[in-house]
Structure formats: structure tokens, C-alpha cells
C-alpha positions in Angstrom: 0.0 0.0 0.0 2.9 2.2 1.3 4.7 1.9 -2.5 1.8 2.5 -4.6 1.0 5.7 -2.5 4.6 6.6 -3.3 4.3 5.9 -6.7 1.2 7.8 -6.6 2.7 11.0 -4.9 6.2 10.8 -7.6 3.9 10.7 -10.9 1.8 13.3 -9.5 5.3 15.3 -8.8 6.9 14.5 -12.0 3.5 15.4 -14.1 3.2 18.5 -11.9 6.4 19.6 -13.0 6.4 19.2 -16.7 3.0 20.7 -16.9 4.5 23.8 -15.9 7.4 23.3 -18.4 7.6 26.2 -20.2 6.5 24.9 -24.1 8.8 24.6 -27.6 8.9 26.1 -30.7 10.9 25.4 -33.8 11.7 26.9 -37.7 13.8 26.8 -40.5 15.1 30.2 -41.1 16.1 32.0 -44.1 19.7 30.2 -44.2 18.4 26.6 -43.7 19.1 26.5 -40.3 16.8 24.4 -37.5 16.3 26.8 -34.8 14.8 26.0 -31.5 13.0 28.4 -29.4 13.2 27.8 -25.7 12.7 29.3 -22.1 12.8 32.9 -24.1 16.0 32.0 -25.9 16.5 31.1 -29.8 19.1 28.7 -30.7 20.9 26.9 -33.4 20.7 23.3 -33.0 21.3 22.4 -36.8 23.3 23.7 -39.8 20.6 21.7 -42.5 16.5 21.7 -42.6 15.5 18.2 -41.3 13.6 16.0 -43.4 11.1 15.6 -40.8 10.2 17.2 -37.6 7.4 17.5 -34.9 7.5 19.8 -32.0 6.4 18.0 -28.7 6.2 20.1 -25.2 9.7 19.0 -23.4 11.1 17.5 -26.6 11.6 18.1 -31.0 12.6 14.8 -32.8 13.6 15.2 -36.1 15.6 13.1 -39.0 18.2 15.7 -39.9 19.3 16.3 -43.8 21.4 12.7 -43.1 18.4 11.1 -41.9 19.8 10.3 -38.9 17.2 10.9 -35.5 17.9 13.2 -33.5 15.8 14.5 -30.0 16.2 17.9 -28.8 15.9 18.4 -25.2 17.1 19.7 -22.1 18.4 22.6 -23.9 20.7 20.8 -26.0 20.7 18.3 -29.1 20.9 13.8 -28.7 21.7 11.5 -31.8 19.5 8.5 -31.2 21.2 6.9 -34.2 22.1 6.8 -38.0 19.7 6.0 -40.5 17.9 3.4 -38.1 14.4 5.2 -37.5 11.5 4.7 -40.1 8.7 6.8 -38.0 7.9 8.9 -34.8 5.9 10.7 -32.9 5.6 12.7 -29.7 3.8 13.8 -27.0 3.7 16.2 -24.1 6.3 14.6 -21.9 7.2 10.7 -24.3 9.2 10.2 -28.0 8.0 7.0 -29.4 10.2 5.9 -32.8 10.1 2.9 -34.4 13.4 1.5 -35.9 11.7 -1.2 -39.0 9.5 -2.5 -36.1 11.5 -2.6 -33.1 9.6 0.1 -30.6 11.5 2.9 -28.5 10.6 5.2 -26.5 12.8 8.5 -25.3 11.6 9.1 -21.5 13.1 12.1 -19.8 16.3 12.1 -21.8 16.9 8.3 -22.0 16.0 5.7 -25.1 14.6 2.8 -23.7 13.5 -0.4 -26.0 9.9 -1.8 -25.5 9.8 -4.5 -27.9 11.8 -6.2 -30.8 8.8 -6.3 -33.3 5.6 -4.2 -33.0 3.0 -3.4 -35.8 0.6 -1.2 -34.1 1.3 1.6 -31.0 -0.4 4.3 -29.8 1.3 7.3 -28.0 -0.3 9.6 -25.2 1.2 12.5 -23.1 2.7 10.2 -20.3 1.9 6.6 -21.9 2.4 4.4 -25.2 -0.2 1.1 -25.8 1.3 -1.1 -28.0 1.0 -4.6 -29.5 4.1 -6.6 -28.3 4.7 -8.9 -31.0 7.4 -10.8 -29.1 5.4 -11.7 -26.0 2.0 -11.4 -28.1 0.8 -9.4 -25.4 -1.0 -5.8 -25.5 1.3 -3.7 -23.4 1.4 0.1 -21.8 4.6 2.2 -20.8 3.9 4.5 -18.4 6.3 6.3 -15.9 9.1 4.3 -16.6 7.5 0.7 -16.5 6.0 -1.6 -18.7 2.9 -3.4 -17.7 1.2 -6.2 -19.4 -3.1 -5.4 -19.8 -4.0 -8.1 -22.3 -3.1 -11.0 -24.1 -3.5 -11.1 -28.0 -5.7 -13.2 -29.9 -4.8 -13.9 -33.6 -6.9 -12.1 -35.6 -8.3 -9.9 -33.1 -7.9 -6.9 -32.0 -8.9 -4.9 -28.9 -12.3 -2.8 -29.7 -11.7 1.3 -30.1 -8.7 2.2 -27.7 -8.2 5.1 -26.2 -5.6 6.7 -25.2 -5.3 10.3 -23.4 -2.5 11.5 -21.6 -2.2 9.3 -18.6 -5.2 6.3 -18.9 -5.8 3.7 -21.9 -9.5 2.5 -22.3 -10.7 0.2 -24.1 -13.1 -3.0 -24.6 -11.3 -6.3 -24.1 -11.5 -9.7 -26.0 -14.2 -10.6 -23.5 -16.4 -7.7 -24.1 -15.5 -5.7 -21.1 -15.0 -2.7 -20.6 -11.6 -2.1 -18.8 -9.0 1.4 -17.9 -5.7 1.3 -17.4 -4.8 4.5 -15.0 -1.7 5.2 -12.9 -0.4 1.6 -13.2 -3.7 -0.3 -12.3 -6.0 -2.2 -14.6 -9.7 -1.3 -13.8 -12.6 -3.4 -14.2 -15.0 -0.7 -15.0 -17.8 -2.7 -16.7 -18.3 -6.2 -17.7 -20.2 -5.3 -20.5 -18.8 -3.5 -23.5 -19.5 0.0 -24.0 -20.5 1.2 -27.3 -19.2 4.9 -27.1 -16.5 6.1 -25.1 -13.6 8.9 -25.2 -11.0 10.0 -23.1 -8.9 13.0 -21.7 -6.2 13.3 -18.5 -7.3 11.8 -15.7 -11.0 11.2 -17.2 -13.0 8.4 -19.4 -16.9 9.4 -20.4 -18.7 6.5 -22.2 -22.4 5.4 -22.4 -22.6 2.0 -20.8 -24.7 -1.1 -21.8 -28.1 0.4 -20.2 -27.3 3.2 -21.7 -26.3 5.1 -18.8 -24.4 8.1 -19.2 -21.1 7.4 -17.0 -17.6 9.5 -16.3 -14.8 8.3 -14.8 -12.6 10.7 -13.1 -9.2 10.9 -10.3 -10.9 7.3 -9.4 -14.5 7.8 -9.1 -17.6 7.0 -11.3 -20.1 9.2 -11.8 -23.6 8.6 -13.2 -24.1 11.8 -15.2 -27.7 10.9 -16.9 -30.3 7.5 -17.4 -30.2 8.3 -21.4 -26.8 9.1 -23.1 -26.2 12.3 -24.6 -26.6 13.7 -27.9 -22.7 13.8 -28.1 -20.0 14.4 -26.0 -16.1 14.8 -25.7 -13.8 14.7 -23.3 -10.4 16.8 -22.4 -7.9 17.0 -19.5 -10.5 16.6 -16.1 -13.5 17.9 -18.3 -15.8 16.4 -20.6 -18.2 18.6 -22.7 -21.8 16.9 -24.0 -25.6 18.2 -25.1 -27.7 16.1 -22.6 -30.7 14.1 -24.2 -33.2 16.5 -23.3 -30.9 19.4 -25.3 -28.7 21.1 -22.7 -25.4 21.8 -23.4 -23.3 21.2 -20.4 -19.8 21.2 -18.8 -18.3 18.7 -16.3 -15.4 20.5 -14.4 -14.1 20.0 -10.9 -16.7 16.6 -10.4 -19.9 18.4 -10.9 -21.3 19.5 -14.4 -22.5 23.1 -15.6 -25.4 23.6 -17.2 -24.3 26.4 -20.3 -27.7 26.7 -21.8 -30.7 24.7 -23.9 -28.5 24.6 -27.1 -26.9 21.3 -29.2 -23.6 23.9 -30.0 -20.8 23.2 -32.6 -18.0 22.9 -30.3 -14.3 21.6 -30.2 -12.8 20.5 -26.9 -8.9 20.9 -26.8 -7.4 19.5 -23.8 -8.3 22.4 -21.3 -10.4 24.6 -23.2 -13.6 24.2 -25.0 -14.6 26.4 -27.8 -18.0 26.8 -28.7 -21.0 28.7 -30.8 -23.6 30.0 -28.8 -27.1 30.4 -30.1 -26.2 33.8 -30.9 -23.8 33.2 -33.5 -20.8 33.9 -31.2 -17.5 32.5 -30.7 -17.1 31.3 -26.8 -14.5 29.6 -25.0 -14.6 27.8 -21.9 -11.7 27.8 -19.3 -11.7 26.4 -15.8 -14.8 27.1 -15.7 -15.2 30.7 -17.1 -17.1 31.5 -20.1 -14.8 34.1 -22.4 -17.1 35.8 -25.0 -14.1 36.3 -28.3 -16.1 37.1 -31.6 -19.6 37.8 -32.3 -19.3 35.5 -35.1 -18.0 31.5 -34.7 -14.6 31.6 -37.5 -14.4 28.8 -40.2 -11.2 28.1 -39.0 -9.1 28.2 -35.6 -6.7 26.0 -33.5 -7.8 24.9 -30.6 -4.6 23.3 -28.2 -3.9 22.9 -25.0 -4.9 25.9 -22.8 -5.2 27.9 -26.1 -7.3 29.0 -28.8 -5.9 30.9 -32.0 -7.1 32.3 -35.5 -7.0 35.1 -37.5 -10.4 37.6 -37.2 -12.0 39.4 -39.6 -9.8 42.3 -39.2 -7.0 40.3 -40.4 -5.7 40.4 -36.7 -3.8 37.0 -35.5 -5.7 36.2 -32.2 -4.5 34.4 -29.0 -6.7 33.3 -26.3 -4.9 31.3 -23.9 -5.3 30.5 -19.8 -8.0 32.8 -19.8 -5.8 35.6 -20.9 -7.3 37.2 -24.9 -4.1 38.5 -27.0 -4.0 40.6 -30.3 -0.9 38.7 -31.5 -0.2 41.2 -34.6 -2.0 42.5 -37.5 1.0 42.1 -39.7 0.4 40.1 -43.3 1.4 36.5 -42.5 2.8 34.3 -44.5 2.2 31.2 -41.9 1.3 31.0 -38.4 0.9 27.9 -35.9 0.1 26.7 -32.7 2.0 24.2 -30.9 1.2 24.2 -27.0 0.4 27.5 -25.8 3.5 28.9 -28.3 2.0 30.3 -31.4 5.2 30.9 -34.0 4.5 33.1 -36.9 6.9 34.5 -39.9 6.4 37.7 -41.6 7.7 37.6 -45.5 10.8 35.2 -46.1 13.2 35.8 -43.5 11.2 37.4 -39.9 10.4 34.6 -37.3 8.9 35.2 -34.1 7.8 33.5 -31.2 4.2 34.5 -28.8 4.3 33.5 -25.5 2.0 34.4 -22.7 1.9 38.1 -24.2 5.5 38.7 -24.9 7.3 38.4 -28.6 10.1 37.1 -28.9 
């Protein structure tokens, strides 16, 4: 009891800490050089555009102009190796790469090897599900261990996983319903469940009598006796139009009740944007309704604590943590939104970096 507390209170620490990890940005500039914004500072990390990149919150992999795979982190650049690496991906705090079909994973600075030969994975913020093909065994990595949640069957597999940044769900070869969360297999149902989706710390799903059910930090809740009209969950929220038409918001282990509306609305991990029956573009954040356009855009990003797109005044626009920013007005030639960093260029050769209301 004493160990899992412990493991408990250190995951809780280490996530706490990389949520408030200030975020990454990264460009090619006008020489061909990889530049790496971080903690306010804009460095050169490569001489040659890579051939592939993606921009995670602690870390930026990339196959540089050689093709070998490289991580940047901790303020400074690791070769993983030459040539080896076919595919990768990354999260908030996890790089998962595939070299042919042997599975890695980069976990606060170190490579570590999950299987020899894996077909199928699926990377969250703080865990990777994946189909060990050595043990045939369906496995999850998650703070710094590797735990076994079910076996495979041959021409099977398990029914609509889902992953979010710390919990898998998902229905088993037996047609139950089961969550993997902070090292512990859950039997939530014995039934499958039909519809289900997931966000940090919190599953919502619409069980076999058609309950509608959350799980969240632990606890069930029974929401409603008849499932919603839809519904999608974030990081400890889930947004949903009840079946009598209300369009509501669980936050903090109670829900909200907005208005009688069925919205359009995007849920990003802790914001939820919406149109109201108004016509206007509303986001919701920790609970606080931010009015941002009398109109609802075509377009925007919605990521993380943040919400960005360009008005009808040709302005770039920034809400994020409940803060609303005019980013600039300037004639863009790209913009984009990675985190809470939104890095835009101006012609050919100005880059910048927003963050939190300053330019950098």
C-alpha cells in the first residue's frame, strides 16, 4: 500500500512539473538552419533543414538532412542513431520511434526499447499502448515501467482504444470494458461500452443500459439514465448536449449547465470552444465563459490551454489561460500553434515566437 501511495505521490510530482514546463517552438530560417526556441532563448541546434520534424512540449525529434534521428531536449541536441528510425511521434512529456519494427521510446532524456517487433502503437502524453509482438501481449509504458493489460488473440484486435495522456481505455476480448490508470487495470464494466472517449485523468462512455457514465481521479459518476446527444472529453472535463438538449460542462466533479443549445464545439485539452445560439464564438476555461467574436470563425486551433485564429480584421488572435491577445496585425505568410506557443513569420526571413503576451 505504502509503494503505490509513493508511486502515486512521484507521478503526481513529475507530471506537476512538466505541466508547468515552459513549451517549444521550432523553424527553418532563411539560411536553412533548424532553430529551437526555448525558455525565451532562440538557438541553433542544426546547420541543414531536417527531413522531418514535430514539436512535442519537453522534446523536438527530427531526422536531420542525413536522416539520422535526433531528440532535442534539455536545452541541448541527442543522436538517437544513423539512419535506423522509419517513424515517430511525440507527445507532451514521451518520443515513441520505431526503428523497421523494433519500438523505443525516449523518456526524460533516455531511449529505452519496448519490444523487438511491434505493428501497431499508440502514444499519449505520459503513456504508449502497444501490440508486443514478441510476448503477443498488448502492453502500456507509463512512468518508466512496462505493464502487461492483455493478451492477444490472432486475428483480433482490442475494440476502439483510447488513449489520453495518462489512462488507456478500451473494450477487451471478452467484451469488457476495462481502464488502465496510474499503473492499475480497472474493471469498469463487464459489458462492452459502445461509445466512449478520453482526456487526462477522465474516461466518459455510455454503458450497456445506456447510462451516461464518467470516470474521473478514481470515481464514477452517473451523469444521466439516457446518453447524450454527443459528447467529448479533455484534460479533467468532458463537454456533452444532454438528451433532453442542454449543453453542459463537467469540471471540478460536478457538471454546468451552459444553456438549452446542441452547440458546434471543439474540446482541446483544457479549453472548450464553442458557438452559442447567438452566432458567437465562446471559449470555456476552468470554468469561465470568455465571449471572443460575435461571429463562430471557419477556422481556428484549438490546443492545449489555447485557442488561435486570424479575425475578420485580419488580426492573429490568441486566447490562452484565460488571458485574450492581439498577436499582430501584420500580413502573415504562416502561423501555428503548438502548445500554448504560437510561431508566426512575416515575409521570407522574420520569425517570431508568442508567448504568454510577450514576442520574442
Amino acid at each position: 500500500m505504502y509503494k503505490s501511495l509513493l508511486s502515486l505521490f512521484i507521478s503526481t510530482v513529475i507530471c506537476t512539473i512538466n505541466l508547468c514546463a515552459q513549451p517549444l517552438a521550432a523553424f527553418v530560417n532563411i539560411q536553412n538552419e533548424l532553430m529551437v526556441w526555448d525558455k525565451g532563448l532562440i538557438h541553433k541546434v542544426d546547420y541543414l533543414p531536417p527531413v522531418d520534424m514535430k514539436i512535442g512540449r519537453t522534446a523536438i525529434p527530427y531526422l536531420d538532412n542525413s536522416r539520422s534521428f535526433k531528440i532535442y531536449y534539455g536545452g541541448g541536441v541527442k543522436t538517437i542513431n544513423e539512419g535506423f528510425t522509419n517513424t515517430f511521434a511525440v507527445s507532451d512529456n514521451l518520443v515513441a520511434f520505431l526503428n523497421q519494427k523494433s519500438l523505443n521510446v525516449f523518456d526524460h532524456g533516455t531511449a529505452k526499447n519496448l519490444t523487438g517487433i511491434c505493428n501497431q502503437y499508440i502514444l499519449g502524453d505520459s503513456v504508449v499502448e502497444f501490440l508486443d509482438g514478441l510476448r503477443n501481449e498488448y502492453r502500456v509504458y507509463y512512468n518508466g515501467q512496462t505493464y502487461t493489460i492483455e493478451n492477444f488473440i490472432p486475428d483480433s484486435v482490442l475494440s476502439g482504444v483510447k488513449v489520453a495522456d495518462n489512462i488507456v481505455a478500451y473494450n477487451n476480448f471478452a467484451n469488457q470494458f476495462r481502464i488502465f490508470y496510474h499503473g492499475n487495470i480497472i474493471a469498469q464494466e463487464d459489458y462492452p461500452v459502445g461509445g466512449f472517449d478520453a482526456g487526462r485523468n477522465t474516461v466518459a462512455y455510455v454503458d450497456a443500459n445506456r447510462q451516461f457514465k464518467i470516470f474521473h481521479n478514481g470515481k464514477t459518476f452517473v451523469i444521466d439514465d439516457y446518453p447524450p446527444i454527443n459528447f467529448a472529453a479533455g484534460d479533467n472535463l468532458v463537454a456533452f448536449v444532454s438528451g433532453d438538449g442542454y449543453f453542459k460542462i463537467f469540471y471540478e466533479d460536478s457538471v454546468h449547465s451552459i444553456g438549452f443549445f446542441n452547440p458546434t464545439f471543439r474540446v482541446g485539452d483544457n479549453v472548450v470552444a464553442y458557438k452559442d445560439p447567438s452566432g458567437a464564438f465562446k471559449v470555456i476555461y476552468k470554468g469561465e465563459i470568455t465571449e471572443l467574436e460575435n461571429y463562430y470563425p471557419a477556422t481556428y486551433t484549438i490546443q492545449y490551454n489555447s485557442v488561435a485564429y486570424i479575425n475578420t480584421s485580419s488580426t492573429l488572435r490568441l486566447f490562452t489561460e484565460g488571458e485574450v491577445y492581439d498577436v499582430t496585425n501584420a500580413d502573415l505568410t504562416g502561423w501555428e500553434l503548438n502548445y500554448d506557443v504560437i510561431k508566426y513569420q512575416i515575409g521570407q526571413s522574420i520569425f517570431k515566437i508568442f508567448y504568454k503576451g510577450y514576442d520574442y
